[in-house]
C-alpha positions, 0 to 999 in steps of 0.5 A: 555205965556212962551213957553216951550222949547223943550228938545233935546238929541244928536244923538245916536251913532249905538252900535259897533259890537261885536269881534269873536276871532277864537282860532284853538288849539292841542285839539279843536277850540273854539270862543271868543266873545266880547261885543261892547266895547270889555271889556268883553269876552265869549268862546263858544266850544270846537269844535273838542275836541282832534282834532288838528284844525290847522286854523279856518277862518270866510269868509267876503264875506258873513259873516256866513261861516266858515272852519276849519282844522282839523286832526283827529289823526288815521282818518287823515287829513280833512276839517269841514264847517259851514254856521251858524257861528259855531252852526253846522258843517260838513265835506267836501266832498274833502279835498285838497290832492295830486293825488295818484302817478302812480305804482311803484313811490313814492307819497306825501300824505297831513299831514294837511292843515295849511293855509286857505284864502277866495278867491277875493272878486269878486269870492264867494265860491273860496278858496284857502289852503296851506298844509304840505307838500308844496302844493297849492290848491283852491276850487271853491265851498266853500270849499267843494272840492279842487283841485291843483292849478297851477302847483307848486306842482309837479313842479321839480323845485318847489319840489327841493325848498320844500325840503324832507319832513322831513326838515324844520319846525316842523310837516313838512315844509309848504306852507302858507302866500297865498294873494290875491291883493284886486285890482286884482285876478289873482295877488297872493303870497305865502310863503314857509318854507323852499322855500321863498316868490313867486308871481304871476301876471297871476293867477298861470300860471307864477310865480316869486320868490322875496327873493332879499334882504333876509338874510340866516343863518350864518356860513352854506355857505347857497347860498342867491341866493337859494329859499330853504335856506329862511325861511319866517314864515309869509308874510302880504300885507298893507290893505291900500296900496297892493304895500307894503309888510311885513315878519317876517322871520328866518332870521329878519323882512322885507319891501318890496315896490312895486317890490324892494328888500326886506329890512331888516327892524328888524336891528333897533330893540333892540339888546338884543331882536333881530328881529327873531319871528313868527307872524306880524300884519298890521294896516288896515289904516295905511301901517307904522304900524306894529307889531310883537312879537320876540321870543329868537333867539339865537343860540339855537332858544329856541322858548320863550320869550326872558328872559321870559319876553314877549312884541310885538313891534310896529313900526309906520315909516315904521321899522325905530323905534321900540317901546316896548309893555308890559304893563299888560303882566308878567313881568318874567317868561313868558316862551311862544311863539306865533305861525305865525298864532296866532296874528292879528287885528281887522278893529276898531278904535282904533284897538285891537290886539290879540295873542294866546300862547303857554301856552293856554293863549288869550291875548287882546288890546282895544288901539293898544297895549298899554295896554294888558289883559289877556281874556282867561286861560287854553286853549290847545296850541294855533296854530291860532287866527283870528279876525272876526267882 
């Protein structure tokens, strides 16, 4: 009797999860979703039509909550929360701002918060906020109330280095890029613009400034040694290895290895393209990776694409090679820029990469920039793009 064989199928793979893009904008905050394949995209939103929303961010701890800031143009500066990935909102109770300054002195009021990062993972609920102008808040709450954190803000020293409030970068200079170690809590850094990169081994108690190795602008007699006259657009610790550090910078792209100098990394990208941008984005497995999106830095800082002709750069040594990534984006006449805050990565494999322009456009990548699709048009301008899932 012939015996029939039984018919045997592959084990079935578990579907990859989907990717939320997080997109902050002038007018609104929207979210992009993808399939599993990341190939076909769907915006929902607009949340805060007309307010500016300058940072959304979606806490991993739990996997549902979200904050947003927001400006609300006459109402001010405020903070909304959501606990069901964006369905329903609501405005917190107290949104970081300074203490109120005693009669007869001059205060410092919070134009609006620009940075928000959740807390160590060992710490649900605690969140940490940089604002402009330079301050440095936390919540222990879930970002329902904040409260300064540490002694920086009205620390003499700190306020000489935040400069006036008039200074710096447009909207007012900014206290941003705030880390906290994986391996440790009470292990922290930010970065100022203008004010350099500080950090802290004590959770805020001491801090430290690291701007050794940090170039200032030429032909202004700027002193290297001053933390006011160093300008890091964005400061990013490796997922892989919290010993190295990167910047993209005003003044180039850096690397800085447990407690070294910095090293301007930037000086082997193309002359004719320069190593001055905003946004850098680390690979989540790999602390040689990196990749950032340089922007005119000429004499006139224009704030483009230089020649119109838009492409990150990738570097898989460590900075000592760059290579060029354009394929799919124009070719010419690309006349936008990237916010710090508006590229980033996803933890998949390979990674996708994001950026949000100036122009309202979302551009995407399944293959770790080698190929590039335009995913959403006609968006406000884009001040903040995190990947979420």
């Amino acid at each position: 009797m012939a015996i029939k064989k039984r018919k045997t199928t592959a084990a079935r793979q578990p579907a990859a999860r989907p990717v939320a893009l997080l997109i902050a904008t002038r007018k609104g905050a929207f979210i992009l979703k993808s399939d599993g394949a990341r190939r076909t995209w769907r915006t929902t939103g607009p949340f805060f039509l007309g307010q500016i929303v300058h940072h959304m961010v979606l806490d991993p701890r739990d996997g549902r909550t979200l904050l947003a800031s927001t400006s609300t143009g006459h109402l001010g500066p405020t903070m909304m929360k959501s606990m069901d990935h964006g369905r329903t909102w609501k405005e917190v109770a107290k949104p970081p701002a300074f203490p109120k300054a005693p009669e007869g002195e001059q205060g410092r009021s919070v134009n609006h918060t620009f940075w928000l990062a959740p807390g160590h993972a060992s710490e649900p609920g605690v969140w940490f906020a940089g604002t402009a102008p330079q301050g440095l808040f936390r919540s222990a709450d879930g970002g329902n109330s904040w409260e300064p954190y540490s002694s920086i803000n009205d620390d003499p020293q700190y306020r000489k280095w935040m400069g006036s409030e008039k200074d710096g970068t447009p909207d007012g200079p900014k206290l941003h890029s705030i880390i906290i170690d994986p391996r440790d809590s009470k292990h922290m850094l930010f970065g100022m613009s203008g004010g350099g990169v500080h950090e802290t081994f004590d959770g805020g108690k001491s801090w430290q400034v690291i701007i050794e190795g940090m170039d200032v602008v030429e032909g202004f007699n700027f002193d290297p040694k001053d933390p006011s006259f160093h300008d890091p657009h964005c400061v990013r610790m490796c997922p892989s290895n919290p010993d190295r550090l990167y910047q993209q910078n005003h003044c180039g792209i850096y690397r800085r290895d447990g407690k070294g100098a910095w090293v301007r990394i930037g000086r082997s990208m193309p002359k004719q393209v320069g190593d001055i941008g905003f946004p850098l984005v680390l690979h989540p497995r790999d602390d040689n990776t990196a990749w950032v999106f340089p922007m005119d830095g000429t004499q006139v800082w224009p704030r483009v694409s230089p020649d119109g002709k838009p492409a990150a750069y990738v570097t898989k040594n460590g900075g000592k090679t760059w290579q060029r990534q354009d394929k799919g984006l124009p070719r010419a006449q690309g006349w936008f820029t990237v916010k710090r805050q508006a590229m980033c990565g996803d933890a998949r494999d390979p990674v996708g990469l994001y950026f949000g322009t100036t122009g309202g456009e979302v551009w995407a990548s399944r293959n770790e920039g080698t190929q590039w699709t335009c995913v959403a048009r006609h968006l406000p301008e884009i001040y903040a793009l995190e990947a979420a899932g």
